[in-house]
ZAMARGU-4260 file (C-alpha; in steps of 0.2 Angstrom, whole numbers, plus 5000, padded with zeros to 4 digits):
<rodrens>
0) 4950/4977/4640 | 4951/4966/4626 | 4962/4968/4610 | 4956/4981/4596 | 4962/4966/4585
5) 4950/4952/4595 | 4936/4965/4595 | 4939/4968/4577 | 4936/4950/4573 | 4920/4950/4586
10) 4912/4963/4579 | 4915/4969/4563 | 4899/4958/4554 | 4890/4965/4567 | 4893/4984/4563
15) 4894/4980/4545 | 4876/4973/4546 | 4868/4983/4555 | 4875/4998/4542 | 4869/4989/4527
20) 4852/4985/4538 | 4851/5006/4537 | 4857/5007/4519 | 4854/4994/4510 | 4873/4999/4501
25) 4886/4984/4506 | 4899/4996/4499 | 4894/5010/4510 | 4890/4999/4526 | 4908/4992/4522
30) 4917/5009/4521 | 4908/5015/4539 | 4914/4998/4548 | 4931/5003/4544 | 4928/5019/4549
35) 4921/5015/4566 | 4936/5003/4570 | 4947/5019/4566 | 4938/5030/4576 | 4937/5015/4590
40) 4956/5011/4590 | 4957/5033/4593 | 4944/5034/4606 | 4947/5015/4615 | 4952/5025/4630
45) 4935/5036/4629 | 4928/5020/4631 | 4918/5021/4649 | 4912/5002/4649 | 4897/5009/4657
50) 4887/4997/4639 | 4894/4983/4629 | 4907/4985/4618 | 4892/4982/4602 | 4882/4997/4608
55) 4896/5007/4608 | 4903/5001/4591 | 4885/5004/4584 | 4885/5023/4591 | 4900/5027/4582
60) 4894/5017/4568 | 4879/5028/4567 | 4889/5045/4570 | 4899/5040/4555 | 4883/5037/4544
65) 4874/5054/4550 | 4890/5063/4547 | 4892/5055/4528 | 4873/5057/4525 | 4874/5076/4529
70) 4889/5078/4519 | 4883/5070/4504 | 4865/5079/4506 | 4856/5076/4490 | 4868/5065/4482
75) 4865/5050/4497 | 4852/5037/4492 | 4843/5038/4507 | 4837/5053/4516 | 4841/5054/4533
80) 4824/5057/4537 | 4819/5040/4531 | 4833/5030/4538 | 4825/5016/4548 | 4837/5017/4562
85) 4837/5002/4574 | 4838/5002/4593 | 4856/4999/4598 | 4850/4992/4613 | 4838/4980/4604
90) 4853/4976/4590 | 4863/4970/4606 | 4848/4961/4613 | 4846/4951/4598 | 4865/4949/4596
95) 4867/4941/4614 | 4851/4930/4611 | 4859/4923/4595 | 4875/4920/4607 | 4864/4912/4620
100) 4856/4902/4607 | 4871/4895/4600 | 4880/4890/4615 | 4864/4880/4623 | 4864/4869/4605
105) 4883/4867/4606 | 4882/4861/4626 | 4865/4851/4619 | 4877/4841/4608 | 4885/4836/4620
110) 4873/4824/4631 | 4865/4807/4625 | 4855/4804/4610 | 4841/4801/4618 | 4841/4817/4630
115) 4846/4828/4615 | 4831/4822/4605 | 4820/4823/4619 | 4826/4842/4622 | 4828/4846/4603
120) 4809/4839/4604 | 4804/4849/4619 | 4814/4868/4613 | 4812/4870/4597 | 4797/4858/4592
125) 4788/4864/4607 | 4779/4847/4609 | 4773/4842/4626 | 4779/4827/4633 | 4765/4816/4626
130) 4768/4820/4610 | 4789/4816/4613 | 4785/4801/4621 | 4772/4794/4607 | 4785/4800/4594
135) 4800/4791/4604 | 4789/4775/4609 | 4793/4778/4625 | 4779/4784/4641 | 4776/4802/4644
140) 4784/4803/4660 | 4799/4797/4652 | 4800/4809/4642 | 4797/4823/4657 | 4811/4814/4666
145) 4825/4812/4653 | 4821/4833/4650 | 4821/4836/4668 | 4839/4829/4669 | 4844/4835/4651
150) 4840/4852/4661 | 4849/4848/4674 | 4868/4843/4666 | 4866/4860/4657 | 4864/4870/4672
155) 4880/4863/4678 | 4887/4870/4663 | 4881/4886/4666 | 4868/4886/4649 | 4852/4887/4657
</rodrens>
């Protein structure tokens, strides 16, 4: 299990933006991310591990919200009814694709210029390999072959 303080710095953007993604109030999304890491620290051993650590940081989260929305009935800016709640399981989908994301670009940095421009080209251009090897000056099986290997140096890191 990993430290309350490590998980803190992990996740507390998270759990604060998905809040404020519900109430639009960064004072009240603040307030309920401090919350939930109180009740976290308390609870850490309730923690089954059978879902990520995000989703279980979000259900608290979203107890804490209910619990203030009820409490603060017709004084709360949004009525519980109207909350637009998102899917914890979606939030941590969309949370592990940005970290998928981010690490393929930082291992794309690493391999030659010419096989990160033909993958830059490739991924988020979405060009085919005619258009890559027109734009590079270069045949369009070069272009297939320098991505093909690009491909390949990342699998050995483990990326793709």
């Amino acid at each position: 299990m990993e430290s309350m303080d490590k998980i803190y710095k992990e996740y507390a953007n998270l759990i604060k933006n998905y809040i404020f993604s519900i109430t639009k109030d960064v004072n009240l999304a603040e307030d309920i991310m401090q919350e939930t890491f109180l009740v976290a620290i308390n609870q850490i051993n309730k923690f089954r591990g059978d879902c990520e650590i995000s989703t279980w940081l979000c259900s608290i989260a979203k107890k804490i919200l209910y619990k203030k929305t009820k409490r603060n009935n017709l004084n709360s800016t949004i009525p519980i009814n109207e909350l637009n709640l998102i899917d914890s399981k979606v939030l941590e989908e969309e949370y592990l694709i940005n970290d998928s994301k981010l690490k393929l670009f930082e291992s794309l940095q690493k391999l030659d210029s010419n096989t990160r421009e033909v993958m830059y080209l490739r991924l988020t251009g979405d060009l085919t390999f005619k258009e890559i090897g027109t734009i590079l000056h270069k045949s369009e099986n070069w272009a297939r072959i320098t991505f093909f290997r690009g491909k390949q140096k990342l699998r050995k890191e483990d990326i793709v």
